[in-house]
C-alpha positions in Angstrom: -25.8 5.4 5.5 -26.3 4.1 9.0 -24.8 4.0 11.7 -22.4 0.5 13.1 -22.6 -0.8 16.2 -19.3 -2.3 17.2 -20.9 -4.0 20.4 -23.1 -6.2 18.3 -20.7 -7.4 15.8 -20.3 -11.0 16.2 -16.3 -10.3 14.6 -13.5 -13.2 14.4 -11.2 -13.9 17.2 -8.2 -11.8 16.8 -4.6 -13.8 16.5 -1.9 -11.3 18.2 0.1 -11.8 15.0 1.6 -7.8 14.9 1.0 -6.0 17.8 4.0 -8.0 19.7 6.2 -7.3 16.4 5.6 -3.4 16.5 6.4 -3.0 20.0 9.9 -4.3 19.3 10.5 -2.3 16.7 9.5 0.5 18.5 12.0 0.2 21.4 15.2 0.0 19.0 16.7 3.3 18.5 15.4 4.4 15.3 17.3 6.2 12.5 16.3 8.6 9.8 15.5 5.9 7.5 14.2 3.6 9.7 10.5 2.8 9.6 7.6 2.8 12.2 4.3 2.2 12.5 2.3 4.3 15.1 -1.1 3.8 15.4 -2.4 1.5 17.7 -5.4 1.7 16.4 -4.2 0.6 12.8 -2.9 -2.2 13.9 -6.0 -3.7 15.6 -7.4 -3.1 12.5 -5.1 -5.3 10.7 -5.0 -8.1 13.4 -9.1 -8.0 12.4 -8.6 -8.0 8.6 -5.5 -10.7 9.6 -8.4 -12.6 11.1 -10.7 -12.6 7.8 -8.1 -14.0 5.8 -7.2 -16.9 7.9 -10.9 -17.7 7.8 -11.6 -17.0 3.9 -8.4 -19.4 3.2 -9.5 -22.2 5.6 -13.5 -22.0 5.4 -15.1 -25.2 4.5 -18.1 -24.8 2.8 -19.0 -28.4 3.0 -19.7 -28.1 6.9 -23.0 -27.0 7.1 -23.4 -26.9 10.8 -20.3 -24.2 11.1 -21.0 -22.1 8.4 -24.0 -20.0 9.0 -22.2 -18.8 12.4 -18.9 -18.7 10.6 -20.4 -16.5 7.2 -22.4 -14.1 10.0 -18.6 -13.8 11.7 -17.0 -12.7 8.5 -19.5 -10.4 6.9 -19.2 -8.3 10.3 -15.7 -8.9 10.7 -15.3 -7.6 7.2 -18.3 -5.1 7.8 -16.7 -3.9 11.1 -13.1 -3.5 9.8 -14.2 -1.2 6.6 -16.1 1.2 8.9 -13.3 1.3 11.4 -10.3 2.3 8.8 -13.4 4.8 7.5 -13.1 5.8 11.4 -9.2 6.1 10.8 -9.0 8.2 7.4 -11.6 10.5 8.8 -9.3 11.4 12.0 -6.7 11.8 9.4 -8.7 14.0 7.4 -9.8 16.1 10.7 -5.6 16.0 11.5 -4.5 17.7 8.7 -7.1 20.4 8.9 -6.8 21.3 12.6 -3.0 21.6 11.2 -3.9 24.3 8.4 -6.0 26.3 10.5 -3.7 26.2 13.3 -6.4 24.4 16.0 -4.1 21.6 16.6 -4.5 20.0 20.4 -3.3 18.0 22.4 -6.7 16.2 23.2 -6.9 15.3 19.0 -7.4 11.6 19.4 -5.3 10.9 16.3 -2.4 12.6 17.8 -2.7 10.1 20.6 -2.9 6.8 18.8 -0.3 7.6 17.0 2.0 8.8 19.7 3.7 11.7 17.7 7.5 12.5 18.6 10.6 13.5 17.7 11.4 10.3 16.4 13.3 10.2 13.1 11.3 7.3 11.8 9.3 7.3 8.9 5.9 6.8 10.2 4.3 4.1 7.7 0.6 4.2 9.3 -1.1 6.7 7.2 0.3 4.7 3.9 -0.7 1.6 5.1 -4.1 2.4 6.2 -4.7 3.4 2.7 -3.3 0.3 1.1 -5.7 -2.2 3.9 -8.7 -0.1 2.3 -7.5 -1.1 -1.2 -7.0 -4.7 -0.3 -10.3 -4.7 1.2 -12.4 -3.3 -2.0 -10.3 -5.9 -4.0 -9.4 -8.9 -2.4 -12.2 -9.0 0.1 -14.6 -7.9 -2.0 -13.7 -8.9 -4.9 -13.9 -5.4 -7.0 -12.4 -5.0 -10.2 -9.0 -3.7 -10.0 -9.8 -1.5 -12.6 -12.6 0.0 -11.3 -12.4 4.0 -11.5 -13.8 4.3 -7.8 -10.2 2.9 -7.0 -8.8 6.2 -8.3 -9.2 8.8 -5.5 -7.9 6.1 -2.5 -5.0 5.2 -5.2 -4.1 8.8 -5.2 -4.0 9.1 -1.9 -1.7 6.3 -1.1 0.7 7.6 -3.9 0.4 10.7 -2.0 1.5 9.2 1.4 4.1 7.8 0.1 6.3 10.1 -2.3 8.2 11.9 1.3 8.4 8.3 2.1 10.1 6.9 -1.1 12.1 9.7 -1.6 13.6 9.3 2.2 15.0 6.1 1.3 16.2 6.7 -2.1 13.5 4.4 -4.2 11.8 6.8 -6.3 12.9 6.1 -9.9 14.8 9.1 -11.8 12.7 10.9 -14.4 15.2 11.0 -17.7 15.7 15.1 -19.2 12.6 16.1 -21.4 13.3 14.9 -25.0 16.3 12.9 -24.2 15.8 9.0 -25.8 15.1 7.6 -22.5 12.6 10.2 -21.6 9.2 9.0 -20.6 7.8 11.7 -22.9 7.4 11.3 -26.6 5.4 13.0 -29.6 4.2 11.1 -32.6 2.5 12.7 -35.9 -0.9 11.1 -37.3 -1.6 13.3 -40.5 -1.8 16.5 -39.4 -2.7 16.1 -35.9 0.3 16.1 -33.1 -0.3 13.6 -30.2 1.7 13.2 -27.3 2.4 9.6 -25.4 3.7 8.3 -22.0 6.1 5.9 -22.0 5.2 3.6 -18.6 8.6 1.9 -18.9 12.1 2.6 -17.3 15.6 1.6 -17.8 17.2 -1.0 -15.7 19.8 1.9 -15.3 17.9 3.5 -13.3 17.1 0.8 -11.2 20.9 -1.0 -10.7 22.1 2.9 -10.0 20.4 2.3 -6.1 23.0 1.0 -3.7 21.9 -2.2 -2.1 21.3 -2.6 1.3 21.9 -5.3 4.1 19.4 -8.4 3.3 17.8 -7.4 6.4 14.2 -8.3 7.4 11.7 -7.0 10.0 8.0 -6.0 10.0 7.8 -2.5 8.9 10.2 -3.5 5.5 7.6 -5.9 4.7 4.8 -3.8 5.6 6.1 -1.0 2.9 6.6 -3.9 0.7 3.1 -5.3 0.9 1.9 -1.5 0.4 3.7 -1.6 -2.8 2.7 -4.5 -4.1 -1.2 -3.8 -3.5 -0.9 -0.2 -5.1 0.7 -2.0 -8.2 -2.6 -4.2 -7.9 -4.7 -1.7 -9.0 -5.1 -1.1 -12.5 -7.0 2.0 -13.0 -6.4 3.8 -16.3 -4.7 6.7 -16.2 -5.3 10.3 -16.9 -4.4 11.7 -20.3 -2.8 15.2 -20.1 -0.8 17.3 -22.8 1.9 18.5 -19.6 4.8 17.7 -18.6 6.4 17.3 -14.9 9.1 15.3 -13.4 7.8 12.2 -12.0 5.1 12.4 -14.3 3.6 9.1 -13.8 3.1 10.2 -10.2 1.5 13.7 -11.2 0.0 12.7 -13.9 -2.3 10.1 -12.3 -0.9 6.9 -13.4 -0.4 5.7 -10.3 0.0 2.4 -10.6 3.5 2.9 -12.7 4.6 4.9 -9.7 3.9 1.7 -7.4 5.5 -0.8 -9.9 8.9 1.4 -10.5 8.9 2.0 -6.9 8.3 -2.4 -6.1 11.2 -3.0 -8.7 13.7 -0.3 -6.8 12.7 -1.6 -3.1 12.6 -5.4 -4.4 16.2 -4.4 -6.0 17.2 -2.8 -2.7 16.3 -6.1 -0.3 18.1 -8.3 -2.6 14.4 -9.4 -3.7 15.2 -11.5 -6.8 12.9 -14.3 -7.8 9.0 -14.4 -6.9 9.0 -17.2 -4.0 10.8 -14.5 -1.6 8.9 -11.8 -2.1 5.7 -14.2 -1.9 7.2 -15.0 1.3 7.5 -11.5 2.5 4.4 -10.5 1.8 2.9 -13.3 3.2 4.5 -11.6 6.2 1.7 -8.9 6.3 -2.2 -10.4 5.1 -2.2 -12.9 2.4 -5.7 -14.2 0.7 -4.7 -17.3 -1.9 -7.8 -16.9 -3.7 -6.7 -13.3 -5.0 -2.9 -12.8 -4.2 -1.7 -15.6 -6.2 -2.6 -14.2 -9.5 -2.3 -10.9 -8.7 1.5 -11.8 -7.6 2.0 -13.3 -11.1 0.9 -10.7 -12.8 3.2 -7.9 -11.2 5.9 -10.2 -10.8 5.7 -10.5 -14.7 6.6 -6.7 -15.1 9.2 -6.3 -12.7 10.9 -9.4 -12.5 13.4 -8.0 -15.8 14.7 -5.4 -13.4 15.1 -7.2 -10.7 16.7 -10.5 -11.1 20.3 -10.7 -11.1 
């Protein structure tokens, strides 16, 4: 409700850890499915968030002296990165309608941070700003994942990302209506009719994507780590009597759209046992206290379609 006052935030020193890493990817000639991240902005947000989880996993709260200054630090820290990525999503918001009603300029801030081109890269900011507001609400402060307030960021994510998934060939197949493998089904109870979602997939579908080269850079784990905090969230999903292709994208249940699509890119890196993609993800912003768990858990329902 009020106001924040960057100037008086007593934040966490930042680290440098991905502002070095984007500028080289940056200056290699991109192709169509290359990825990029553009906003400057974004990423000083995530060097700050980078900064509250080195100091969560290492805070000793044995040392009296230290930790008044140090809990101050991090409450702003974490204070002052939640309003900024507010900041972010509202430019965003402001972006897309300055596009529909044709008022687009140059002096749009947004379109300056994020140094729009003809590029062919797949711009990953808007996706992963999403995803760094998720990890905040549930790893930082420790919301349920299952909380329904999750919903309307979750959807937006998944809504970031379908042009992005698609680009690169991830997005699992939907099976024809009816057919055995459909994700549609209808069961009779008495006289009443009900229809059910299946939130499983074949491993056809998955082995069907050609793999890539076992290549490895900032931006792959960066769409990786968005993946795997989307398949975090455990929001129940919508029930609905229609039918669509890619239903579990349409139809609100998000979080099977995340976990096909972290099976499919997992497959696609030559991802096959839970130690790499820990490793990879630890790559991007890593809390032990929360990702641990959460990593079992998802690894627990993709690991049958990925591993060799």
């Amino acid at each position: 409700m009020f106001p924040f006052i960057p100037q008086l935030a007593s934040s966490l020193s930042l680290h440098n850890r991905f502002k070095g890493r984007v500028l080289e990817v940056t200056t290699r000639p991109p192709g169509p499915k290359d990825l990029a991240i553009r906003n400057r902005e974004l990423i000083d947000i995530f060097e700050l968030l980078n900064s509250v989880t080195e100091c969560l996993g290492s805070f000793d709260y044995n040392n009296l002296s230290n930790m008044s200054t140090e809990r101050v630090q991090l409450s702003d820290s974490i204070y002052l990165g939640e309003w900024r990525l507010f900041q972010l999503e509202e430019s965003y918001r402001n972006l897309r309608t300055s596009k529909r009603t044709g008022s687009f300029t140059l002096e749009d801030p947004i379109h300056i941070n994020a140094e729009v081109t003809c590029s062919p890269a797949i711009d990953l900011s808007e996706s992963l700003m999403f995803a760094g507001h998720l990890f905040m609400h549930l790893a930082l402060r420790g919301q349920p994942p299952a909380a329904p307030r999750h919903r309307g960021i979750m959807g937006a994510l998944a809504i970031s990302l379908y042009d992005t998934l698609l680009a690169i060939d991830i997005l699992p197949l939907p099976e024809p209506y009816g057919s055995p493998r459909s994700y549609h089904s209808t069961v009779s109870l008495g006289n009443t009719s009900i229809e059910s979602w299946s939130t499983t997939t074949t491993n056809t579908s998955i082995r069907s994507i050609p793999p890539t080269k076992p290549e490895d850079d900032f931006t792959k784990n960066a769409l990786l780590w968005i993946l795997f905090v989307g398949s975090c969230v455990r929001v129940p999903p919508i029930p609905t009597r229609f039918h669509f292709s890619h239903h579990d994208f349409l139809l609100d249940d998000h979080r099977q759209f995340f976990i096909h699509a972290l099976a499919n890119y997992c497959h696609m890196r030559h991802i096959t046992d839970k130690e790499t993609l820990s490793m990879k993800l630890k790559d991007i912003l890593w809390l032990n206290s929360w990702c641990e768990n959460q990593l079992s858990m998802v690894w627990a329902e993709i690991s049958d379609r990925v591993e060799p």
